[in-house]
C-alpha positions in Angstrom: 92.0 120.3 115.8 92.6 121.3 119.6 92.3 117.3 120.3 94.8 116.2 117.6 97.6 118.8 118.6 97.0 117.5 122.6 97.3 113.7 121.0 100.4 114.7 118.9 102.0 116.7 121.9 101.3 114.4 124.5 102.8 111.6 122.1 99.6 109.2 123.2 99.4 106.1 120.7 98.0 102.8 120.9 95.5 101.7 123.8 95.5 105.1 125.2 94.7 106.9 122.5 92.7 104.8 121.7 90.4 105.8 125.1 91.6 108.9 124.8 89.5 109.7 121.4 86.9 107.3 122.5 86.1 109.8 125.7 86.7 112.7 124.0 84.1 112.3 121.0 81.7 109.7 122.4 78.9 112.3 121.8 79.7 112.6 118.1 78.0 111.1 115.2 79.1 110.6 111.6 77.5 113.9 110.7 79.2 116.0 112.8 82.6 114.5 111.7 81.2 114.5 108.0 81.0 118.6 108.6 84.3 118.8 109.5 87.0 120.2 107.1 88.2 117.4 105.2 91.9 117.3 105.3 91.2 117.8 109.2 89.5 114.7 109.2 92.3 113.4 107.0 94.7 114.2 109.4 92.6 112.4 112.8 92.4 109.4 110.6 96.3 109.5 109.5 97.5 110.3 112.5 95.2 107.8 114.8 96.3 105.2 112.0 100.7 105.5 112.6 100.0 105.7 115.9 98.1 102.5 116.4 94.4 103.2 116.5 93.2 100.5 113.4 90.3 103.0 110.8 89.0 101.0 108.2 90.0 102.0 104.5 87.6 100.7 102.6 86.4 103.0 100.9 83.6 104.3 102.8 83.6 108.2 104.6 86.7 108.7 106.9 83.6 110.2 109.0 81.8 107.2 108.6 85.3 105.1 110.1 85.6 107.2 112.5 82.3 106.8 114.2 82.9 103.1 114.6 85.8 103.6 116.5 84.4 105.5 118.8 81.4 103.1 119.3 83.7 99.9 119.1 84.1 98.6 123.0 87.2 96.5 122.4 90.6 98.2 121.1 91.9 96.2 117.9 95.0 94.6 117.9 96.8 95.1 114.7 97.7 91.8 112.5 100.7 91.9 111.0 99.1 92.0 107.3 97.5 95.2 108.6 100.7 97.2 109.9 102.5 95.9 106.8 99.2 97.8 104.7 99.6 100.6 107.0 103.4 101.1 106.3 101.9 101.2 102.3 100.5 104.5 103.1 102.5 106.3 106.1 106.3 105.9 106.1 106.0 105.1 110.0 104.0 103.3 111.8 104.8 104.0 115.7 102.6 100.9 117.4 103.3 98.9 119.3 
């Protein structure tokens, strides 16, 4: 939760957050963010989300989408199908 309230203070979005969380949890797996409090991981995944990092929602763990963010190597650029989904769930959506 330290990581998040840095992020949200710090008002880091997009490509740097991006390399921010990538750096900062490279070690992890999916089972150490699966043992995590869920509304915590709820709230990496939300926030990352508005603030331009793309997570999967598809259904599978938000541990399990988290992972593969920070083992993907290239930062995805949102389509604008995907920010108009995005707006579906948060009320802002602060990407670029």
């Amino acid at each position: 939760m330290y990581r998040l309230t840095w992020y949200q203070a710090e008002e880091h979005d997009n490509y740097k957050l991006w390399a921010y969380f990538r750096e900062d949890f490279q070690d992890w797996t999916k089972e150490i963010f699966a043992f995590s409090n869920t509304d915590d991981i709820r709230n990496f995944r939300d926030h990352f989300r508005a603030y331009g990092i793309y997570i999967l929602r598809d259904g599978r763990r938000i541990a399990e989408n988290l992972i593969i963010v920070v083992n993907i190597d290239e930062y995805h650029e949102w389509t604008e199908v995907e920010a108009n989904e995005e707006l579906k769930f948060n009320k802002v959506f602060y990407s670029h």
